[in-house]
TORKOL-4160 file (C-alpha; in steps of 0.2 Angstrom, whole numbers, padded with zeros to 4 digits, m for minus):
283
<pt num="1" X="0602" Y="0419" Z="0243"/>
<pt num="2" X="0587" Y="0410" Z="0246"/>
<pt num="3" X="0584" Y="0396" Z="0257"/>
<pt num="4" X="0568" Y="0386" Z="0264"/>
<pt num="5" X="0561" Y="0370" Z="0272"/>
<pt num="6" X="0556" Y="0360" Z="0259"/>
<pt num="7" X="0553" Y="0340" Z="0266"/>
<pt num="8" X="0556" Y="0346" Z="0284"/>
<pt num="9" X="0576" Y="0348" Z="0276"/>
<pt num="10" X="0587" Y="0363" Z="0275"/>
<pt num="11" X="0586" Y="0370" Z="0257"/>
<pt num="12" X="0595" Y="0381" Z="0246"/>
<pt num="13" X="0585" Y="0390" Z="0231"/>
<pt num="14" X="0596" Y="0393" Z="0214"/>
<pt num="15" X="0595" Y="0406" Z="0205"/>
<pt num="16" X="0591" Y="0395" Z="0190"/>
<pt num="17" X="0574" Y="0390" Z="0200"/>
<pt num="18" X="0580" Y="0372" Z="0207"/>
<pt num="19" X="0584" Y="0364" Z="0226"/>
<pt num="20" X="0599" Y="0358" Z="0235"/>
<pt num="21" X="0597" Y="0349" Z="0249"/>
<pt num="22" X="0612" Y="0356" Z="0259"/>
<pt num="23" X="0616" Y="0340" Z="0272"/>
<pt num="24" X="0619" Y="0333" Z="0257"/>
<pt num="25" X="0628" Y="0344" Z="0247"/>
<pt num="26" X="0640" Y="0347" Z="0264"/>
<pt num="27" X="0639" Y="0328" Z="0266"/>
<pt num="28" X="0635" Y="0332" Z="0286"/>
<pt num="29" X="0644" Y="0346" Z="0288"/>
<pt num="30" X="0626" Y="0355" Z="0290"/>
<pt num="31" X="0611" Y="0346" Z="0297"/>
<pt num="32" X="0594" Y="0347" Z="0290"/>
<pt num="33" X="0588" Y="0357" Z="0304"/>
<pt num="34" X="0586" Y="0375" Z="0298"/>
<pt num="35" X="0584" Y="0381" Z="0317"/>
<pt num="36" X="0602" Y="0374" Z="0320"/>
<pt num="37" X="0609" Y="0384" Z="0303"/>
<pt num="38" X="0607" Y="0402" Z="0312"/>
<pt num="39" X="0620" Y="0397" Z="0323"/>
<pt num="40" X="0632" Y="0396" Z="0306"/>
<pt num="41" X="0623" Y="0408" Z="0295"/>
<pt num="42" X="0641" Y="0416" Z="0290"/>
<pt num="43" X="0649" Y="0399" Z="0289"/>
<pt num="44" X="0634" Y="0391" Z="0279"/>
<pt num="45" X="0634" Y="0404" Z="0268"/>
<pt num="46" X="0652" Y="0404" Z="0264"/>
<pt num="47" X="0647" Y="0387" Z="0259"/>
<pt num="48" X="0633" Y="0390" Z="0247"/>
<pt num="49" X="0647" Y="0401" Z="0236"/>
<pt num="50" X="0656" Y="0383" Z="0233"/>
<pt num="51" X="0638" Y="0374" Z="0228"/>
<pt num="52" X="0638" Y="0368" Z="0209"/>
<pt num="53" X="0629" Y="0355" Z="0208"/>
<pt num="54" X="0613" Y="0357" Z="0197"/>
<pt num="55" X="0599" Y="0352" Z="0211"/>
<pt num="56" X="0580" Y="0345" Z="0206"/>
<pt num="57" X="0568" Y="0358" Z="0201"/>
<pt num="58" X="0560" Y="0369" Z="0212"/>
<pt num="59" X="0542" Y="0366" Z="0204"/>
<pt num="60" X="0545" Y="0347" Z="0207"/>
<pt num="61" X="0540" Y="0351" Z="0227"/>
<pt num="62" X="0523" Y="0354" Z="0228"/>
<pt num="63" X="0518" Y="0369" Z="0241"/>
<pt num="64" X="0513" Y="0356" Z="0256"/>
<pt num="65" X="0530" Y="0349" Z="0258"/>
<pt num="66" X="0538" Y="0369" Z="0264"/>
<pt num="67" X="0540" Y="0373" Z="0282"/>
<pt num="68" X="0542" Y="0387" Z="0293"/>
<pt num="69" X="0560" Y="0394" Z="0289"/>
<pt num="70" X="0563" Y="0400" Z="0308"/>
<pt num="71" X="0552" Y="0385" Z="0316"/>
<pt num="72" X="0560" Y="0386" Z="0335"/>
<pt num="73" X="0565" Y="0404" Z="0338"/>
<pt num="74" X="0571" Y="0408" Z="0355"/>
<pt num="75" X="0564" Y="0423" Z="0353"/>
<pt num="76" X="0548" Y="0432" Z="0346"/>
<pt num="77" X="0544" Y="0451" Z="0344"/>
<pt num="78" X="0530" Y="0458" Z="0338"/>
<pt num="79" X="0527" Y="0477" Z="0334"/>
<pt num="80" X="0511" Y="0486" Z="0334"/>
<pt num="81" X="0506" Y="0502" Z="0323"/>
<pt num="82" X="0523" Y="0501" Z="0314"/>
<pt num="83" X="0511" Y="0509" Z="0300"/>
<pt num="84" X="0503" Y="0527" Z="0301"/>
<pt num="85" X="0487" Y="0522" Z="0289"/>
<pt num="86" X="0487" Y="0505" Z="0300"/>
<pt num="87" X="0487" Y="0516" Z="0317"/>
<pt num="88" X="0474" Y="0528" Z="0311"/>
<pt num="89" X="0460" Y="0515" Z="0307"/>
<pt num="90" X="0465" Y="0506" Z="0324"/>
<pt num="91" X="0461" Y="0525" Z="0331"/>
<pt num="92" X="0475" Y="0527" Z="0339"/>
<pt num="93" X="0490" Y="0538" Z="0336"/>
<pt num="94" X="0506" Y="0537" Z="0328"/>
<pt num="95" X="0518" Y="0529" Z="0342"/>
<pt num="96" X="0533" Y="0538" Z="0347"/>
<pt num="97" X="0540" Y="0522" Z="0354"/>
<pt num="98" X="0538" Y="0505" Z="0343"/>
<pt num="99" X="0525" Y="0495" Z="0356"/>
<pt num="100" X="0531" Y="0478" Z="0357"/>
<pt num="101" X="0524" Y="0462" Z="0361"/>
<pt num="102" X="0527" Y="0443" Z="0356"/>
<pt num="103" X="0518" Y="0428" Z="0349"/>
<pt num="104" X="0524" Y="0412" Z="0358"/>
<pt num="105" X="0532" Y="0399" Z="0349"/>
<pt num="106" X="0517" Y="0387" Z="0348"/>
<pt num="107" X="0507" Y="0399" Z="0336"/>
<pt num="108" X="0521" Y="0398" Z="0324"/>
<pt num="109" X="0515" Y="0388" Z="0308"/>
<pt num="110" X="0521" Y="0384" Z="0290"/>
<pt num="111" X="0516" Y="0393" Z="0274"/>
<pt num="112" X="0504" Y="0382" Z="0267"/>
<pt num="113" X="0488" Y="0374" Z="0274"/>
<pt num="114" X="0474" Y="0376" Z="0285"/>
<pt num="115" X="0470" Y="0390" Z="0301"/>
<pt num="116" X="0458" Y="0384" Z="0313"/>
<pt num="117" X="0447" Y="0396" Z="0319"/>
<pt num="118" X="0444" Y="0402" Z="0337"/>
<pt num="119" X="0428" Y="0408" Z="0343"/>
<pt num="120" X="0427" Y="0429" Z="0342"/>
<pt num="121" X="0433" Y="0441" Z="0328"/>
<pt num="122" X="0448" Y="0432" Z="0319"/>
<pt num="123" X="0459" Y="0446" Z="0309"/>
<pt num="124" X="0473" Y="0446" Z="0297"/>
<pt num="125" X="0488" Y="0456" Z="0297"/>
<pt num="126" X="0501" Y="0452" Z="0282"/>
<pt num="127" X="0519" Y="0456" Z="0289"/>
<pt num="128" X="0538" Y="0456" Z="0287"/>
<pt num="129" X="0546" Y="0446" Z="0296"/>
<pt num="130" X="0566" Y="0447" Z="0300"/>
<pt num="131" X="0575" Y="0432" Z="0307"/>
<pt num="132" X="0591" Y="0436" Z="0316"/>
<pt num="133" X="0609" Y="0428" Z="0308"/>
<pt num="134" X="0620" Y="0436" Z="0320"/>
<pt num="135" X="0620" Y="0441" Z="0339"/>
<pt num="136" X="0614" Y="0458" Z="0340"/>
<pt num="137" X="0617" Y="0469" Z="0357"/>
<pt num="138" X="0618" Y="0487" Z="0355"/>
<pt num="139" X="0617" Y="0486" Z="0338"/>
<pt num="140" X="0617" Y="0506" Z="0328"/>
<pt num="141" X="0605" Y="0507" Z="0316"/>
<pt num="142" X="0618" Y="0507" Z="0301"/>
<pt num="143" X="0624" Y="0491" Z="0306"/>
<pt num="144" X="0607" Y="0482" Z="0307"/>
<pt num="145" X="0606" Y="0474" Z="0293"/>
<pt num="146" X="0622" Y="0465" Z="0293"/>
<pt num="147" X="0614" Y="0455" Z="0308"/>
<pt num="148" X="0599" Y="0450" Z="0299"/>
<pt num="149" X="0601" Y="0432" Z="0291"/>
<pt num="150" X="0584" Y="0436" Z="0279"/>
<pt num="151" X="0566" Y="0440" Z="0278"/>
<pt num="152" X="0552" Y="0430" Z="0274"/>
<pt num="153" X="0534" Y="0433" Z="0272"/>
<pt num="154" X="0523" Y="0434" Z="0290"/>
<pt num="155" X="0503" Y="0433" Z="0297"/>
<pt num="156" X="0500" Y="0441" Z="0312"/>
<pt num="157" X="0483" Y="0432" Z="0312"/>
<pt num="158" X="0473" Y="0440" Z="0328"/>
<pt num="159" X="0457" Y="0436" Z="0340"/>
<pt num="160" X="0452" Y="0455" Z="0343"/>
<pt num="161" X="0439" Y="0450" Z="0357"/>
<pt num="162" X="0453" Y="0441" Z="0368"/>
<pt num="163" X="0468" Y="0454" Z="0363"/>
<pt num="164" X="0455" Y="0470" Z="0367"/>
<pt num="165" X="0452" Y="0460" Z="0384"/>
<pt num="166" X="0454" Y="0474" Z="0399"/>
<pt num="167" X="0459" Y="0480" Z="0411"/>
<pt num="168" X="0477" Y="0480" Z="0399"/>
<pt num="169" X="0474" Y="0474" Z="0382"/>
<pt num="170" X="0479" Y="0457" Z="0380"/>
<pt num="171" X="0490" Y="0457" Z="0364"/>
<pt num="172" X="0501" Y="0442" Z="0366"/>
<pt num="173" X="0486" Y="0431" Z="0369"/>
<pt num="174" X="0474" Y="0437" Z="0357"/>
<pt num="175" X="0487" Y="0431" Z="0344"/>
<pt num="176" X="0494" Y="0417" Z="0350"/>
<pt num="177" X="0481" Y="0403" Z="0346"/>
<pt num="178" X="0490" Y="0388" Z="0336"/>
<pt num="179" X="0491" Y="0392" Z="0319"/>
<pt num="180" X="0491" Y="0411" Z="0319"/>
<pt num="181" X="0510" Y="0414" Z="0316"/>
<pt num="182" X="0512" Y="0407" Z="0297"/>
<pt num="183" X="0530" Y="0410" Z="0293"/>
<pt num="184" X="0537" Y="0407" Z="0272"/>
<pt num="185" X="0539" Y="0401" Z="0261"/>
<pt num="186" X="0556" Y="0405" Z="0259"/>
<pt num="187" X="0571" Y="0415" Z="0269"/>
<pt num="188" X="0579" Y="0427" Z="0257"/>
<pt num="189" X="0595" Y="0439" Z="0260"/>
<pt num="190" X="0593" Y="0455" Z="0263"/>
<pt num="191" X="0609" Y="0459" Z="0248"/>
<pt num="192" X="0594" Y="0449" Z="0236"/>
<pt num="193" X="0583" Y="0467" Z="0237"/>
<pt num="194" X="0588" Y="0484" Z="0226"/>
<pt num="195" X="0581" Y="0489" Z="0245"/>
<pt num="196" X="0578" Y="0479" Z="0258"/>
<pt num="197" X="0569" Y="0494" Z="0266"/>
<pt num="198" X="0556" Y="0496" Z="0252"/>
<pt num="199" X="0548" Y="0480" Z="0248"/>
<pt num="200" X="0528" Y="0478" Z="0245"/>
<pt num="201" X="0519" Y="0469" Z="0255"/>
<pt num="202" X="0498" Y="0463" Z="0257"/>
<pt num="203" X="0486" Y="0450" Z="0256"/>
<pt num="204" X="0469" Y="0445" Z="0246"/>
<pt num="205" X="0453" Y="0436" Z="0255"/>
<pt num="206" X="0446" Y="0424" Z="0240"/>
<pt num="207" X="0454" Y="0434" Z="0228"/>
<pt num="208" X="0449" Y="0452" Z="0237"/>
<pt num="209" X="0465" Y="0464" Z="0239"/>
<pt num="210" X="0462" Y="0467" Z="0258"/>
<pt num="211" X="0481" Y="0475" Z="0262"/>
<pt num="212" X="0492" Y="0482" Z="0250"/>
<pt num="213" X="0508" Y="0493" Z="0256"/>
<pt num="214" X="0526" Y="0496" Z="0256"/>
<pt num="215" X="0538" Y="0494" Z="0269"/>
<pt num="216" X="0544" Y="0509" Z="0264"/>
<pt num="217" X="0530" Y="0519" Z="0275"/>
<pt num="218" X="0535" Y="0507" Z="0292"/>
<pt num="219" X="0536" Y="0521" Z="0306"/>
<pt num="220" X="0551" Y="0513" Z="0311"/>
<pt num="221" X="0558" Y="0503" Z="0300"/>
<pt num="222" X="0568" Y="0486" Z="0301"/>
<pt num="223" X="0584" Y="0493" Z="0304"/>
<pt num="224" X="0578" Y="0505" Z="0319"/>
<pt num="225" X="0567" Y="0489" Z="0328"/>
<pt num="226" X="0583" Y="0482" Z="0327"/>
<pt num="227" X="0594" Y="0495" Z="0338"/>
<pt num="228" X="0578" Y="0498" Z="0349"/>
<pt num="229" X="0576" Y="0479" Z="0354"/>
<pt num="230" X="0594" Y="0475" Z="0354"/>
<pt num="231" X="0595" Y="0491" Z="0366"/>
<pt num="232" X="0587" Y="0481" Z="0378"/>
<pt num="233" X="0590" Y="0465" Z="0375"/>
<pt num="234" X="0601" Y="0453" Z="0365"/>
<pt num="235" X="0595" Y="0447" Z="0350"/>
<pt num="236" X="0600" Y="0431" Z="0346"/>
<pt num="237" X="0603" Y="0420" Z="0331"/>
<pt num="238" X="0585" Y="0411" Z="0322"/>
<pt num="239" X="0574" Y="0425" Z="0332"/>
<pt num="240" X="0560" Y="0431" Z="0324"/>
<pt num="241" X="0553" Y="0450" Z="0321"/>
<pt num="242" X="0533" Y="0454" Z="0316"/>
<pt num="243" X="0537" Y="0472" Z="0310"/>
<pt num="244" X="0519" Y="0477" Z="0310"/>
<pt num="245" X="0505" Y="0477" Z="0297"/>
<pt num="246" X="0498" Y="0492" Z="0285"/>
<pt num="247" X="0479" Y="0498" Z="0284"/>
<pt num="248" X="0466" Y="0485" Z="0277"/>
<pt num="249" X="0464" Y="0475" Z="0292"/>
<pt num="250" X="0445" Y="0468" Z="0295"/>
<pt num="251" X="0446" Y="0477" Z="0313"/>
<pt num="252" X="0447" Y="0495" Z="0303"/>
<pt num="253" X="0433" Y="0491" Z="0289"/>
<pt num="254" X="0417" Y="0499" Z="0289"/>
<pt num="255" X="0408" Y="0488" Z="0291"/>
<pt num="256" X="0420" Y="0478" Z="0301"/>
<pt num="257" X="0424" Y="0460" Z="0292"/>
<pt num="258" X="0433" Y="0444" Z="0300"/>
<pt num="259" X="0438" Y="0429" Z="0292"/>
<pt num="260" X="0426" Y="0413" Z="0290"/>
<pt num="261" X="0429" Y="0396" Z="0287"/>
<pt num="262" X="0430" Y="0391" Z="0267"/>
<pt num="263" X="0440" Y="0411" Z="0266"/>
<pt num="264" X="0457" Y="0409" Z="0259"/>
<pt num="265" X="0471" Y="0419" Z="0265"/>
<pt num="266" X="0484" Y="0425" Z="0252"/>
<pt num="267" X="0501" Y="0433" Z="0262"/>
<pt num="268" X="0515" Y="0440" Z="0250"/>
<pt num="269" X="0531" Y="0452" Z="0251"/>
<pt num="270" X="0536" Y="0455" Z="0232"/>
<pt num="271" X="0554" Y="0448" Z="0229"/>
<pt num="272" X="0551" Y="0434" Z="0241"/>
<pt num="273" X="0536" Y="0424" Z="0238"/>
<pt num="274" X="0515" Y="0422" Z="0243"/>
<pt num="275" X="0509" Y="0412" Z="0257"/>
<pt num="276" X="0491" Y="0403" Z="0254"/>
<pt num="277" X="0478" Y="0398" Z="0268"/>
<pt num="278" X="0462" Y="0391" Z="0270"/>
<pt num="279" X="0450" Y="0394" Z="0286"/>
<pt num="280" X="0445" Y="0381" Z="0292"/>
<pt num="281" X="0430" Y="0381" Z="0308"/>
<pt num="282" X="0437" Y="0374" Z="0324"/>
<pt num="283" X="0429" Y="0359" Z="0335"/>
């Protein structure tokens, strides 16, 4: 299944390419919050088998009225060199623990629009990103997956000079400016993919192919993030998961490129949709 905030409501995408708004089509029984939705992810979609009315046409919503589909997580994990080719041109080596960081929950940000610019080296990362559907503690990597509600597509949009900040490297900062966690356009279901653990993944620059990999190649892929974190710590419903970017970031480039104002940012995972965003200078 496929679901998104499309008018700030919680949606459901048919196969047949139109949109149900579902407080309506449960007549209350869901609210238009998607956030809340995680709570209920096996009852809601339980509910969505039962669905037959027709819904308005999905190319009747133009891309400005879609939000972030996990808009308030409780919880935000990031994880670094999840990539061999993406660790090799960040000069370091391929991590035998998945390093893990967050982006606060103010740097989320819809699919579609602008990205103000900070001052220093502003990157891109294109991204996976998991949102949690079930409570997950001591989860086995088998299992992972059935505790995922779906996947969207992510930007792990960076400030090298403040995350490369010493004495420790400041990671959570550096990516954490308003704006640079864009999250979309859609939620899909992990049973929508052949193989949820092979999807391909990048991003284009003004039409530029910048990233382009598979999540195939992760170090560790989405299923073993999932028993590592949960290991630690209880993974709970609407949480959100960066699972790391491939190579082609501007940090790795020879000669090193950042993004500029008037640069648009293209973000997709095949199977689940593109994300489009124009830089825009700050204050």
């Amino acid at each position: 299944m496929r679901f998104a905030t499309i008018s700030g409501r919680l949606s459901l995408i048919t196969t047949s390419e139109t949109v149900i708004d579902l407080t309506r089509a449960s007549r209350g029984r869901f609210g238009p919050d998607i956030q809340d939705a995680y709570e209920r992810w096996d009852e809601l979609l339980e509910f969505c088998t039962t669905v037959t009315e027709a819904g308005i046409p999905l190319s009747d919503f133009p891309t400005t009225e879609f939000g972030n589909p996990a808009p308030r997580p409780r919880q935000v994990f990031a994880i670094g060199l999840n990539y061999a080719d993406h660790a090799a041109e960040s000069s370091f080596a391929v991590p035998e623990e998945p390093p893990v960081f967050t982006k606060f929950a103010t740097s989320l940000a819809d699919p579609y629009g602008t990205i103000t610019l900070v001052p220093g080296k502003v990157d891109w990362e294109v991204e996976l990103v998991v949102v949690i559907g079930r409570p997950a503690h001591h989860i086995a990597a088998p299992d992972a997956w059935r505790h995922v509600a779906g996947v969207a597509v992510g930007q792990d949009i960076s400030e090298r000079v403040r995350q490369q900040v010493g004495p420790a490297p400041q990671f959570s900062m550096g990516k954490s400016f308003p704006g640079f966690g864009p999250i979309g356009p859609m939620l899909v279901t992990p049973d929508e993919f052949d193989d949820p653990d092979d999807l391909e993944l990048g991003c284009l620059i003004n039409d530029e192919q910048m990233q382009q990999g598979r999540t195939a190649d992760m170090v560790f892929p989405v299923p073993e993030l999932i028993a590592r974190l949960s290991a630690i710590t209880p993974l709970l419903p609407g949480d959100v998961i960066f699972t790391g970017t491939p190579a082609g970031v501007g940090l790795g480039r020879t000669p090193q490129r950042f993004l500029s104002p008037g640069d648009e940012l293209v973000s997709y995972v095949r199977g689940i949709g593109e994300m489009r965003h124009l830089m825009v200078a700050g204050h």
